[in-house]
C-alpha positions as CSV (number, residue, x, y, z in Angstrom):
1,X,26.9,16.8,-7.2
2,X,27.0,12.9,-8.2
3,X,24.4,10.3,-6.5
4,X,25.7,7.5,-5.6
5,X,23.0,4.5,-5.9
6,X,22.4,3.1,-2.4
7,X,22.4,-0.8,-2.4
8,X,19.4,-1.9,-0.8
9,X,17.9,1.5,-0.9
10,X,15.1,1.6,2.1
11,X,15.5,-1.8,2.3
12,X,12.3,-1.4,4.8
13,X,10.4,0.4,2.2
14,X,7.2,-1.1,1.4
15,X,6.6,0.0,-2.2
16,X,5.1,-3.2,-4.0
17,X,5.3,-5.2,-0.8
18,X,2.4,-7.6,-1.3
19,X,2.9,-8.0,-5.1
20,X,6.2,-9.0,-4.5
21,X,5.7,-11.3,-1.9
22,X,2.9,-13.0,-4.2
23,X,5.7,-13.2,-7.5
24,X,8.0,-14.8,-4.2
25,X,5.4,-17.1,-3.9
26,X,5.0,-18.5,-7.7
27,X,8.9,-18.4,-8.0
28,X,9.1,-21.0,-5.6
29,X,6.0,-23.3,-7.0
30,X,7.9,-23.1,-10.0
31,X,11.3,-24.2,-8.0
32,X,9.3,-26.9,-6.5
33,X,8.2,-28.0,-9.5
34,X,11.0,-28.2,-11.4
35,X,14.2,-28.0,-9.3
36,X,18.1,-27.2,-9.7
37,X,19.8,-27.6,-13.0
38,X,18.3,-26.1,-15.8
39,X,19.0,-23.4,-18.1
40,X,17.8,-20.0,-16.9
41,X,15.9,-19.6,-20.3
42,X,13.8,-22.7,-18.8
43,X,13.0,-21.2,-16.1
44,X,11.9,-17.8,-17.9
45,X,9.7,-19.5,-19.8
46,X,8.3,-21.3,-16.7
47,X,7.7,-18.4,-14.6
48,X,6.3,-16.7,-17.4
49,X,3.5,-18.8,-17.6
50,X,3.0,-19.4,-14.0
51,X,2.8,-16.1,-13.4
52,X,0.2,-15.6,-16.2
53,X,-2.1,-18.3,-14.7
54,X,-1.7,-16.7,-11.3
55,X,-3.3,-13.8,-13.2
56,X,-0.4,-11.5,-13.7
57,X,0.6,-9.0,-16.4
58,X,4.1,-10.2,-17.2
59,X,6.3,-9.1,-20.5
60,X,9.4,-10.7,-21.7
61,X,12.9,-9.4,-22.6
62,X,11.5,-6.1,-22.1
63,X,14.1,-4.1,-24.0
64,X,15.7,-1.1,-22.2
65,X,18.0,1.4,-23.9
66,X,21.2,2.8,-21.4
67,X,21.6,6.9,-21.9
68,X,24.1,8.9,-21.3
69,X,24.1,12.5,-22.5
70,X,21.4,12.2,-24.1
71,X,22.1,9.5,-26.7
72,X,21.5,5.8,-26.5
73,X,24.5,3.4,-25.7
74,X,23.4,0.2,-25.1
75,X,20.3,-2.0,-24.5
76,X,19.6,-4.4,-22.4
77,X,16.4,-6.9,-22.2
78,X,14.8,-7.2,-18.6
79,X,14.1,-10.6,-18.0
80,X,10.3,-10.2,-17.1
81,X,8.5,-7.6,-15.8
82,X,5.6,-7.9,-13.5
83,X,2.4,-5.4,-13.7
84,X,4.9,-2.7,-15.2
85,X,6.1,-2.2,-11.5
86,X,8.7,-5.2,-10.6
87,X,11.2,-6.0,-12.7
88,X,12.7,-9.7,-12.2
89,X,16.2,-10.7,-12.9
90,X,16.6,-14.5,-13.1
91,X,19.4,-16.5,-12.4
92,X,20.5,-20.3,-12.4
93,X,23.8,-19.9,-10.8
94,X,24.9,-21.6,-7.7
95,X,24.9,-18.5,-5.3
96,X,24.4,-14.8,-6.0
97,X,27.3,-12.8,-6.3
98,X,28.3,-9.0,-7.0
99,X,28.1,-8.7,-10.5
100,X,24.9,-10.2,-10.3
101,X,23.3,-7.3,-7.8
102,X,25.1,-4.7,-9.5
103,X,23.5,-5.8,-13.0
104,X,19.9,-5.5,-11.2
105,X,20.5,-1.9,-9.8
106,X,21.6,-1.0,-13.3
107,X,18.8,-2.0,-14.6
108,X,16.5,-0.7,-11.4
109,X,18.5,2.7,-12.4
110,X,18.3,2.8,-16.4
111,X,14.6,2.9,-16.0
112,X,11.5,4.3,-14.0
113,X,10.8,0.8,-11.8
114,X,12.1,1.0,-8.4
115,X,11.4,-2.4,-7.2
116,X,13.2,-5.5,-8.1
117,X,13.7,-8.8,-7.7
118,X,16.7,-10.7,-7.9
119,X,15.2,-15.1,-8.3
120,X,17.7,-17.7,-8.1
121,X,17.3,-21.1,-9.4
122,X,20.6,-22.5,-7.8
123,X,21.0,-25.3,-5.2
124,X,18.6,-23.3,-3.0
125,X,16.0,-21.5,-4.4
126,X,17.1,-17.8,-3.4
127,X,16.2,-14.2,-3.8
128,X,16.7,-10.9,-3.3
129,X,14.4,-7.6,-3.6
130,X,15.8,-4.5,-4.4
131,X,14.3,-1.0,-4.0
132,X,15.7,2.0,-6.0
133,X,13.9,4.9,-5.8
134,X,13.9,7.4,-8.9
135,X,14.4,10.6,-6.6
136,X,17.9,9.2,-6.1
137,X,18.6,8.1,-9.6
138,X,20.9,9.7,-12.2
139,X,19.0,8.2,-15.2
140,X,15.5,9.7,-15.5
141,X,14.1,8.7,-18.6
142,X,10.8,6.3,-19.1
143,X,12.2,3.4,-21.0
144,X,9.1,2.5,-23.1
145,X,8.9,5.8,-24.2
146,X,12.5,5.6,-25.9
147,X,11.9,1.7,-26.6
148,X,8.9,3.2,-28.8
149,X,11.4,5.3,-30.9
């Protein structure tokens, strides 16, 4: 029997609530700050400081390996990671599209978080938080724990 990923799963699900709405709230000081039109890499590095000072645990490019059948097939490198609970995908695009969602469940599923946010830098500062929860992933494997290997 397959599981199929549920977008927006338990949308209403509170997991992380507060936490997230505080990273919300740096993500747009940061906007505020500095506005549309950088580079996302800009605005990595800017959230990753203002999230320090707002007295955060964040990591960056947090490196993730894909599984399948028991090997590794692929990495990819979270954006940041908040309190090793939230995982943020950053974008500078001008709206957020499919590709973009479906890239933050993937990630949400190739590892043990379940909450994500989705932080646009476009024309309007937008976002997007994501809740996947590990009973209905395919993928259970603690990413660290290979990362280590």
């Amino acid at each position: 029997m397959k599981i199929e990923p549920r977008m927006d799963a338990n949308e209403h699900e509170r997991k992380h609530w507060d936490l997230c709405h505080e990273i919300v709230a740096v993500f747009y000081s940061v906007y505020n700050e500095l506005g549309h039109g950088f580079l996302e890499a800009v605005y990595e590095e800017a959230l990753f400081i203002a999230l320090l000072e707002a007295g955060f645990t964040v990591e960056r490019q947090v490196p993730t390996p894909i599984r399948f059948r028991d090997r590794t097939i692929g990495h990819y490198k979270s954006d940041l990671v908040v309190n090793s609970v939230v995982l943020l995908e950053l974008k500078a695009a001008d709206t957020i599209d499919k590709s973009h969602i479906a890239q933050i469940l993937n990630y949400l599923r190739a590892t043990e978080m379940e909450v994500g946010l989705h932080l646009n830098f476009g024309p309007k500062p937008l976002f997007k938080r994501f809740v996947f929860e590990n009973s209905r992933k395919g993928i259970r494997v603690n990413s660290r724990e290979f990362a280590a290997k």
